[in-house]
Structure formats: structure tokens, C-alpha cells
C-alpha positions in Angstrom: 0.0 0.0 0.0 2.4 2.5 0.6 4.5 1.1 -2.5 1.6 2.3 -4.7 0.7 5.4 -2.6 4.4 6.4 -3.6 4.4 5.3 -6.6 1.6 7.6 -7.1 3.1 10.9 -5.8 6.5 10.1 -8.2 3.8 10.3 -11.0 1.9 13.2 -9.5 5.2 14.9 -9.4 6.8 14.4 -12.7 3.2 15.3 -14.1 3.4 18.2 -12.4 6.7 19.4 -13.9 5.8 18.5 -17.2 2.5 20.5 -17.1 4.5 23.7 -15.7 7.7 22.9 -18.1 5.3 22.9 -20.9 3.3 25.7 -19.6 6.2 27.8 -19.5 7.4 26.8 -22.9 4.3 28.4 -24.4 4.7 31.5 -22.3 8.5 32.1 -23.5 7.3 30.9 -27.4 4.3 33.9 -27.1 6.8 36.2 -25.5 9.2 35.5 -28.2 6.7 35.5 -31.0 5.0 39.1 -29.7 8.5 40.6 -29.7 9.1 39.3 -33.3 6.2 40.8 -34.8 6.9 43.8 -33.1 10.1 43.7 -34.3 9.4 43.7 -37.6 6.6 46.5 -37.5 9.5 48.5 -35.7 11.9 47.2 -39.0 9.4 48.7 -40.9 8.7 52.2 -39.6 12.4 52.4 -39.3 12.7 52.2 -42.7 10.2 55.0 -42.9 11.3 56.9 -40.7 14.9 56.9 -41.9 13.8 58.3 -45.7 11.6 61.1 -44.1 15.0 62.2 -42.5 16.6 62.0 -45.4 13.5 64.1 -47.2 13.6 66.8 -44.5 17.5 67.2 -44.8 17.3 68.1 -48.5 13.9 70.0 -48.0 15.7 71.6 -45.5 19.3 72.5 -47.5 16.9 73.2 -49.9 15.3 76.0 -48.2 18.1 77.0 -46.5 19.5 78.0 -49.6 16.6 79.8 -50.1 17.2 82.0 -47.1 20.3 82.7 -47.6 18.8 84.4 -50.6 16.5 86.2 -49.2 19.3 87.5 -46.3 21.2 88.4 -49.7 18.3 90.2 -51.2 17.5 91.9 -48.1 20.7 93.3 -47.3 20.8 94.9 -50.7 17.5 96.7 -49.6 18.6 97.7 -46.5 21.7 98.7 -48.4 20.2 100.6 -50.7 16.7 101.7 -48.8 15.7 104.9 -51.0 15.7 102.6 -54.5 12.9 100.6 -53.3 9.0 100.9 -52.5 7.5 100.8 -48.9 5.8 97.7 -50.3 8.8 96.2 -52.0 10.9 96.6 -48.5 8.0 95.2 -46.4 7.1 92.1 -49.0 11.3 91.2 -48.5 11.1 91.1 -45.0 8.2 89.2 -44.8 9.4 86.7 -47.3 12.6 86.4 -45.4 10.9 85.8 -42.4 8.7 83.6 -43.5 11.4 81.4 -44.8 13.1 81.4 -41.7 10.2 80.5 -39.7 10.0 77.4 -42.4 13.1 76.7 -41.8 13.3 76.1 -37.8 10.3 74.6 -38.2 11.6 71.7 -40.9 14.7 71.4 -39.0 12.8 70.9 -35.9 10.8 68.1 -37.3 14.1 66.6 -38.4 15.7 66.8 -35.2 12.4 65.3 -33.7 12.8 62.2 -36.9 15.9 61.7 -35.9 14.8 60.7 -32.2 12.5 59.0 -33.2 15.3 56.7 -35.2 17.3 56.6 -32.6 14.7 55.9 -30.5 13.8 52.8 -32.5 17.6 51.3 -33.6 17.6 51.0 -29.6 14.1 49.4 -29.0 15.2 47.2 -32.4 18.2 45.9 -30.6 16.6 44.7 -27.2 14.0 43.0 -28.7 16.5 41.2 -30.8 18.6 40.2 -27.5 14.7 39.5 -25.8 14.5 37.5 -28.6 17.3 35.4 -29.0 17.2 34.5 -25.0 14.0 33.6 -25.2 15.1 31.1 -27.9 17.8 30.5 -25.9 15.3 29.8 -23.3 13.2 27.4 -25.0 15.4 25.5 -26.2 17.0 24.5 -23.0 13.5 23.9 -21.6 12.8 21.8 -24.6 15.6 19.4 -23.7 14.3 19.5 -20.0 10.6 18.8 -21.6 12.0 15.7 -23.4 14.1 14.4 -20.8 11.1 14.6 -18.9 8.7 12.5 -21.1 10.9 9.9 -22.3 13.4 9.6 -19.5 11.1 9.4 -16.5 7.7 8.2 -18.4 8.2 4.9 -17.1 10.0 5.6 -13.8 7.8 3.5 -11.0 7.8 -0.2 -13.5 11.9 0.7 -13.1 12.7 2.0 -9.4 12.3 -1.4 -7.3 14.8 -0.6 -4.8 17.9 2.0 -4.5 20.5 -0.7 -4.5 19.2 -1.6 -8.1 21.1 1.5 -9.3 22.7 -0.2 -12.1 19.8 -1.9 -13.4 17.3 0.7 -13.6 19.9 2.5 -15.5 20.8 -0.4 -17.7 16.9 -0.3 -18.5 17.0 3.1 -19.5 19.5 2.7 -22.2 17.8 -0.7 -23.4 14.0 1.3 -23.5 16.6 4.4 -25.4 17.6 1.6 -27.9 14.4 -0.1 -28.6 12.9 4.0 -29.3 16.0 4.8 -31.8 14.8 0.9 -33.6 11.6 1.7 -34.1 12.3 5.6 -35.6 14.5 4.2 -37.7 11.9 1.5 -39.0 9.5 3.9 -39.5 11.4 6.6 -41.3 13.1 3.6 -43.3 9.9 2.6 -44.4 7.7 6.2 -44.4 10.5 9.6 -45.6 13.1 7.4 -47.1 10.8 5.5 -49.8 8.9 8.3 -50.3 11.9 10.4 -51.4 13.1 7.8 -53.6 9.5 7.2 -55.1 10.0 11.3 -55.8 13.4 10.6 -57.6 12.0 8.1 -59.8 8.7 9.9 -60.4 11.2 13.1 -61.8 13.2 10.7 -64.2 9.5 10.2 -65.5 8.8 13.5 -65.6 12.2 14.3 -67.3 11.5 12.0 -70.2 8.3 13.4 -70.8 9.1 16.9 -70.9 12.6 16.2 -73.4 10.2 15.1 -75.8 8.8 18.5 -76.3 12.2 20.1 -75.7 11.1 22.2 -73.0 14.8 22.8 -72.1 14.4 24.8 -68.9 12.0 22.7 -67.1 14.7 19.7 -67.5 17.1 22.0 -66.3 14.7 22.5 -62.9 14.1 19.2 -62.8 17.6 18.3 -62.7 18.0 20.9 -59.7 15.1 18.9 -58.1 16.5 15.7 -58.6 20.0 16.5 -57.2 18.3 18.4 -54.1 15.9 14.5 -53.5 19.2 12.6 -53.3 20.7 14.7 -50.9 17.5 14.6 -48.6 17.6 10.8 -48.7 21.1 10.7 -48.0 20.3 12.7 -45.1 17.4 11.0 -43.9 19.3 7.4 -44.4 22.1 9.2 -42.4 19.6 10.2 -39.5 18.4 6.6 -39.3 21.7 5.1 -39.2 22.4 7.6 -36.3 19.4 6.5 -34.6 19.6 2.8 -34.8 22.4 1.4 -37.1 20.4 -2.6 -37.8 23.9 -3.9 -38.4 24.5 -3.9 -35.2 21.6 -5.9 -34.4 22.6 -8.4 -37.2 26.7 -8.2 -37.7 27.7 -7.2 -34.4 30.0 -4.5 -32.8 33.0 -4.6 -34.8 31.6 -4.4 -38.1 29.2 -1.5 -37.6 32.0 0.5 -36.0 33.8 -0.1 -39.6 30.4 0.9 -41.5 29.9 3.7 -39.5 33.4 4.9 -39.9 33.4 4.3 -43.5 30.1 6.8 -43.9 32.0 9.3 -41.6 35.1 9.0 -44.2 32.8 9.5 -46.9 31.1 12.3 -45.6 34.0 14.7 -43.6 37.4 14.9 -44.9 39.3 13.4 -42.0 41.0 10.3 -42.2 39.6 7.7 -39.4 42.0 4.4 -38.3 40.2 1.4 -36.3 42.0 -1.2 -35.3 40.7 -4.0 -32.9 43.0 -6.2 -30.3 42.0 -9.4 -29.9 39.5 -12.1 -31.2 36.5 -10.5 -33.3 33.9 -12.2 -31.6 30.6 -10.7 -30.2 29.6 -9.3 -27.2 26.2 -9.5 -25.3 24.0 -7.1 -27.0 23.8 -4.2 -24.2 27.7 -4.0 -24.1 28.0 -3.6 -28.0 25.1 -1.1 -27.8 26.6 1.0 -25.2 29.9 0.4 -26.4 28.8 1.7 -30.2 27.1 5.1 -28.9 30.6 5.6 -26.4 32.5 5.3 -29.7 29.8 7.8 -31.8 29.9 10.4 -29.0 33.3 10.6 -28.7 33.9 10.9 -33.1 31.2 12.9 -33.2 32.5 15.3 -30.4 36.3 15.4 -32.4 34.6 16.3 -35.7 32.2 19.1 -33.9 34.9 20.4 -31.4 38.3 19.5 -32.2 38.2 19.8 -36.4 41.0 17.0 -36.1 42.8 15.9 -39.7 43.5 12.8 -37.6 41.0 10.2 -35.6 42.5 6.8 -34.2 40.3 4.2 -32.9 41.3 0.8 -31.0 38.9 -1.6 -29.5 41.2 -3.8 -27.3 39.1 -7.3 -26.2 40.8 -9.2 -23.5 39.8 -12.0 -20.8 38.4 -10.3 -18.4 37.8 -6.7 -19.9 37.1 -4.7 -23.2 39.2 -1.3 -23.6 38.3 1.8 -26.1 40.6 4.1 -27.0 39.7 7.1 -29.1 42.4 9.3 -30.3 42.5 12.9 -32.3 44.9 15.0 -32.7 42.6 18.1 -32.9 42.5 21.7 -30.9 41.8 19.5 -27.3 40.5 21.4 -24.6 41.3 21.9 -21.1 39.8 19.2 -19.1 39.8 21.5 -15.6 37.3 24.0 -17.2 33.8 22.4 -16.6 32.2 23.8 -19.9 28.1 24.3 -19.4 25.6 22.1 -21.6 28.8 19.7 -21.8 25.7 16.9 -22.0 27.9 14.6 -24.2 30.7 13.8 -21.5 28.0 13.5 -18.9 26.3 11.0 -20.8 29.0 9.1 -21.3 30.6 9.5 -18.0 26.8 7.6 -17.2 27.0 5.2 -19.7 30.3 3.9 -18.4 29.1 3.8 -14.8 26.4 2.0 -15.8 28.3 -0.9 -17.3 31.1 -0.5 -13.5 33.1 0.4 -16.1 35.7 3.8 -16.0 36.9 6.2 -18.0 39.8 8.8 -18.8 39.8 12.1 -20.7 43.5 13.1 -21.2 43.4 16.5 -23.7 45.4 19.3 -23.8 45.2 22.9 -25.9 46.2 22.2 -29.5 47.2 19.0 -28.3 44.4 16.6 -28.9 42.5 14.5 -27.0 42.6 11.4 -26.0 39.6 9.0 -24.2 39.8 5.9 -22.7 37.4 3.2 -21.8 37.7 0.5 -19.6 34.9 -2.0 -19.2 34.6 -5.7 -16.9 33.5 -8.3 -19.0 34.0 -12.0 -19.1 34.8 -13.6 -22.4 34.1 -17.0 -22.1 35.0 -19.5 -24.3 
């Protein structure tokens, strides 16, 4: 009874953060989406605002050439008084004055435009910061959200007992692995054939269209085609990512060597793995976890380090299996705890979760260097 009546606040709980998690989500996403709209009304009338400026400053040079006319015109007046009407000397004044008066006035609006730009550039670039953080924001909240949902969605049918640490982690990873097998099954079956039924479906169209010479339409569709190919090497590229299946059917060894082959083809980097002992396989959560340690760590050298170099060594022996993964990229200074460093973290876990350890050697310009040390019994 009091099993289930905790079981039931642990689900209470985590619904409760999910609802306020997601609840704030929206909140940031409106925030950010009000400040983009008015950024871009702002965008506009600064725009507008900008060419009135630029209207009054030639109105106003204009006129102010125009005055200093007038000043001319009445100084020869004043100059020469007697030449010139009562009405003459009175309509010069007035015209001067009136000029001047224009003139203030046209500056004054201009000085008041250009405020008003000012004004807006500065507005412009808060709501552009507003707006990135809030991205910022909801992105990190996003990975929270997940986390969340898929992480914990099943935590009471795991937690039996705090001792079973290792399990209920072990679990995770397995539950992990069996939602990258089926994405990949059904984007192998769903995004994948449809692009290739698009490629084939273009050919079609191709030969059609040559028949009545319509040149620039084969031109497009050869644009087309070439843009299809590279969004179903892509999408085969996410699915191998998600779940390679030869690791289900070949093993460990030889899906490390397919997936650095794709790698090779895809970066320019050159990529060595050798392996240490019999090729034999493994139990299948050890060549699971094993295969992800191995894909974080390249994955983090080709992001991070831009090595020209990657070495790779799978030692097996008796009683343990060793990685080592080598680059001789930028390296990093392993005292500095970098934030959002989720990748080590999620290795460091993976290890743990196998009683396994493991060392990160790297040094500034220097490289990196990761080692992996896990207990396992070969038997014969």
C-alpha cells in the first residue's frame, strides 16, 4: 500500500513538472513570437522613418539655400533703402521671415525624426537580445521537456529498490535503444521511400518533358532531382544515427567499420580502427553501449576539435574490453567544466552504468585522448 501510494506521488510529481515545463514553454514561445512581430513592425517604420530624415535634410538645405537668398536680397535693400518701395521693403522682410520660420520649423521636425530613429535602432536591438534569450530559453527547456517525457515516463515499472542503481539505468539505455529501432523502421519505411518514389517519379517527368524540348523545365528538374538525393542521404544518415540494424545483425566490430566508412565519406578526415584481440561478439547491451561511447566521442572530435586525424582501437581481452579514441585536434582543457557539456555526462553515465571507467586526457592544440575500460567476461 504504501509502495503504490508512492508510486503515485513520483507520478503526480513528474506530471506536475511536465505540465508547468510545458506551460512555460508556451509562455517564452508567445513572449518570443509578440517581440518578433513587433520587431518587424519597428523594421518597418524604421525604414520609414529613416527616408523622411533624409526628405527633410534636402527640404531643408533646400530652403536653406533659399534663405540665404532672401538674407542676400534683403541686405541689398537695407543697403540701398531709398531705390525701393514701402511695399517692395515690407514684402522682402516678410518673405525672409517667413522662410526662416519654415526653416526652424523643418529642422525641428528633423531633429524630432531623428529621435525617433534613434529611439527605434535602440528598442530594435533589445528586442532582438529579448528575442534570442528567449530562444535560448526554449530551447534548454525543450531538452528538459524531453528528458522529462521519455526519461522518466516509465520511472515507477523501473525503481524497485535504491541498490538496483545499475539496473534501472541499464533499462534506460535498453527502453533508449528499442525508441531509436523503431524511428528508424519507420522513417526507413515512411521519408526514405517516399523520397526515392519522388526521384524516380522526376526521371519520369524528365523524359516526358525532353520530348517537347522544353529545355528549362529539365534544367529545374535536374535541380530537383540533385536536391531529393541529398535529402535521402540525409534521412538514411539520421536513421543510421538513430539505430544502425547492423549492429543488431553483424555485431560491434563491423558496424564500427560501416559507420566509420560513412564518416570518411562524408568529412574529410581520415579515421583508423584497429581491434585487439578475437572479433567475436559481445552480449548485446555492451556492443550497444559500447557503439554510442565510440559515436559520441567521433562525433564530439569532428564538432569540437576539427581534427585531420581520428585513431580508434577496441582492445578485447579476458576479463575486460578497452576503447581508445584518439584525435589529434584543438583539445580542450579538461579543468574547465564547460556548461551544456551533455555529451561527456552522458558518457561518463553510460560507463558507470556498465562498472566500467573512463579517462579524458586533452590538452590545448594538443588533442584528446579518451579511454574506456569496461569488466567483462569472455568466455570460451
Amino acid at each position: 500500500m504504501t509502495l503504490k501510494t508512492g508510486e503515485k506521488a513520483i507520478d503526480y510529481i513528474i506530471d506536475e513538472m511536465v505540465r508547468v515545463v510545458k506551460s512555460s514553454k508556451n509562455e517564452i514561445f508567445n513572449i518570443s513570437e509578440h517581440a518578433r512581430h513587433e520587431y518587424d513592425t519597428l523594421q518597418i517604420e524604421l525604414e520609414e522613418t529613416k527616408r523622411l530624415v533624409l526628405q527633410y535634410i534636402n527640404e531643408g538645405d533646400s530652403l536653406e539655400r533659399k534663405v540665404r537668398a532672401s538674407r542676400k536680397r534683403l541686405a541689398e535693400v537695407s543697403k540701398e533703402f531709398e531705390r525701393y518701395t514701402e511695399r517692395d521693403i515690407h514684402q522682402v522682410y516678410e518673405d525672409t521671415h517667413n522662410l526662416q520660420t519654415e526653416l526652424i520649423m523643418l529642422r525641428e521636425k528633423e531633429e524630432n525624426l531623428r529621435k525617433k530613429r534613434d529611439d527605434i535602432e535602440r528598442r530594435l536591438i533589445s528586442l532582438y537580445d529579448t528575442i534570442n534569450r528567449a530562444e535560448g530559453i526554449t530551447s534548454k527547456i525543450s531538452v528538459i521537456e524531453n528528458y522529462l517525457e521519455e526519461d522518466f515516463s516509465q520511472v515507477n515499472e523501473l525503481i524497485e529498490s535504491a541498490k538496483e542503481k545499475q539496473a534501472f539505468g541499464l533499462k534506460i539505455i535498453e527502453a533508449q535503444e528499442e525508441e531509436r529501432r523503431r524511428l528508424s523502421r519507420e522513417i526507413h519505411d515512411g521519408p526514405a521511400q517516399m523520397l526515392a518514389n519522388i526521384l524516380l517519379r522526376s526521371e519520369i517527368i524528365e523524359r516526358s518533358l525532353n520530348q517537347e524540348s522544353v529545355e528549362a523545365a529539365v534544367a529545374e528538374i535536374h535541380s530537383v532531382r540533385k536536391m531529393i538525393r541529398t535529402s535521402l542521404y540525409e534521412v538514411r544518415k539520421i536513421i543510421y544515427d538513430l539505430r544502425p540494424m547492423a549492429l543488431d545483425d553483424l555485431g560491434l566490430i563491423p558496424t564500427i567499420r560501416k559507420y566509420i566508412g560513412n564518416l570518411i565519406d562524408y568529412h574529410d578526415i581520415e579515421i583508423d580502427f584497429v581491434v585487439i584481440g578475437e572479433e567475436k561478439r559481445l552480449h548485446h547491451k555492451y556492443e550497444v553501449a559500447l557503439f554510442r561511447l565510440m559515436q559520441e566521442s567521433v562525433q564530439n572530435a569532428i564538432k569540437h576539435a576539427d581534427p585531420k586525424l581520428i585513431q580508434i582501437k577496441l582492445q578485447i581481452q579476458r576479463e575486460n574490453v578497452v576503447m581508445i579514441v584518439k584525435d589529434n585536434g584543438k583539445g580542450f582543457d579538461v579543468n574547465i567544466k564547460k556548461e551544456d557539456s551533455f555529451g561527456l555526462v552522458g558518457m561518463k553515465e553510460r560507463v558507470d552504468m556498465l562498472s566500467g571507467d573512463i579517462d579524458i586526457k586533452s590538452e590545448l592544440n594538443a588533442g584528446t585522448t579518451i579511454i574506456i575500460r569496461v569488466p567483462y567476461i569472455i568466455t570460451d
